[in-house]
N, C-alpha and C positions, 0 to 999 in steps of 0.2 A: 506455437499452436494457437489457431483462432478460434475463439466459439460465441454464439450469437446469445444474445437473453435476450426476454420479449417482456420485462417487468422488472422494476427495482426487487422485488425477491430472487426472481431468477439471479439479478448480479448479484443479490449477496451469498446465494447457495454458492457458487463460485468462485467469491471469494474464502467462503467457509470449508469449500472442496480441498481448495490450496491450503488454507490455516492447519488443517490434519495432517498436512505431510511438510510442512517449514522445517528444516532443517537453524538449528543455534546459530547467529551472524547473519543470517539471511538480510538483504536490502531488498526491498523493490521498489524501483523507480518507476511512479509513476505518472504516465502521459493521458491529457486529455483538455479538450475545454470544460471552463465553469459551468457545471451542473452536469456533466458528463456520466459520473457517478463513482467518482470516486470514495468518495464516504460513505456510501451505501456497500461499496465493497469492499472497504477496511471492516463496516460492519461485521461482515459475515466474516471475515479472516480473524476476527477476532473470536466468534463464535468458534470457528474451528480450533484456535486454540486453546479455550475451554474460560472463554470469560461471557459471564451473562448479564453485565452490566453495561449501561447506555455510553455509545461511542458517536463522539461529536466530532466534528471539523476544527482541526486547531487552529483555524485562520489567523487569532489574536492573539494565542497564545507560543506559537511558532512549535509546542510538542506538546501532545497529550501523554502519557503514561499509561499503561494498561498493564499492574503486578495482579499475580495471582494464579496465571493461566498455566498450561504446561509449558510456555515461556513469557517472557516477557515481551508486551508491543508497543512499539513507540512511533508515534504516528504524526510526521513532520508535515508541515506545510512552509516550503517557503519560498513562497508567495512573496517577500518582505523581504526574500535577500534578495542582493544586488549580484553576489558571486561565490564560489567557492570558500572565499577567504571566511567568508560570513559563517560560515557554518562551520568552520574550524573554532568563531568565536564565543560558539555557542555550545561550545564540548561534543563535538560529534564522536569525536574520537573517544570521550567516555561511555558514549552508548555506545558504539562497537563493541568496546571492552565487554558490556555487561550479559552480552552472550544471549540476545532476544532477536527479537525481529522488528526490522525498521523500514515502514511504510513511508514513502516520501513522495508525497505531494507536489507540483510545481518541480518537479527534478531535473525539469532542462535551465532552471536558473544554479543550479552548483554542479551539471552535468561533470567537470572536471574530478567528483569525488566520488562519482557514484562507477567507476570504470567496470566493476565487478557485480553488478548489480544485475537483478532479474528484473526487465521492462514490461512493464501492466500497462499497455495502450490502451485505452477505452473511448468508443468512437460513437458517438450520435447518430442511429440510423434513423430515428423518430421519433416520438415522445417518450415514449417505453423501450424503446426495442435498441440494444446496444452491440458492438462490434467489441468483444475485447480479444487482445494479443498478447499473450505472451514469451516471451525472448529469452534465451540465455539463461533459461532451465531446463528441467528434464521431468516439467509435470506433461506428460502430451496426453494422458488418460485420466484427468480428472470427470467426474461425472456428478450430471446437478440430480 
């Protein structure tokens, strides 16, 4: 399903649309250039999961944590890896286990782990105004 926003609020209502209905284990991989808006719409996914506190880009720190909400979000960037392997290094497989939702940034550098993942495309149509797509779920009625 595609749908258009015309404002960094609009993506994060959209990502917050989606936060309300993430199912436990959820991945999603997501695709985009830098400044695309990716962070603006982990924002709002977290929102929908019921967290009110400020949500940053993990650039540096390759995972943010987000405990407290109706699940848990863990919001990967990686940017830093080189492969797959990399993110087995870094306990991926422990965040699986812990039954949250995992945002992943850069996801076409470990695409070999992410096979079962929901794809968040988000595309620059102009300074404001975004193209996102999502794949390989069953949200086609979200509403901003």
């Amino acid at each position: 399903m595609t749908y258009i926003t015309h404002s960094p609020e609009e993506t994060e209502k959209l990502g917050e649309a989606l936060g309300r209905c993430l199912a436990p284990g959820t991945v999603l991989a997501y695709r985009g250039e830098l400044g695309a808006g990716k962070t603006a719409f982990t924002r709002g996914l977290a929102r929908g999961l019921g967290y009110r506190e400020p949500v940053t880009s993990p650039t540096y720190t390759i995972v943010n944590e987000y405990l407290g909400g109706r699940l848990p979000l863990f919001h990967f960037d990686m940017y830093r890896l080189r492969c797959a392997d990399d993110l087995w290094d870094i306990g991926w497989e422990d965040y699986l286990d812990r039954g949250g939702v995992c945002a992943v940034e850069w996801s076409e550098n470990v695409a070999e782990a992410l096979e079962d993942a929901v794809t968040v495309t988000i595309r620059k149509l102009s300074d404001t105004t975004r193209e996102i797509t999502l794949e390989g779920s069953h949200y086609d009625n979200l509403s901003l």
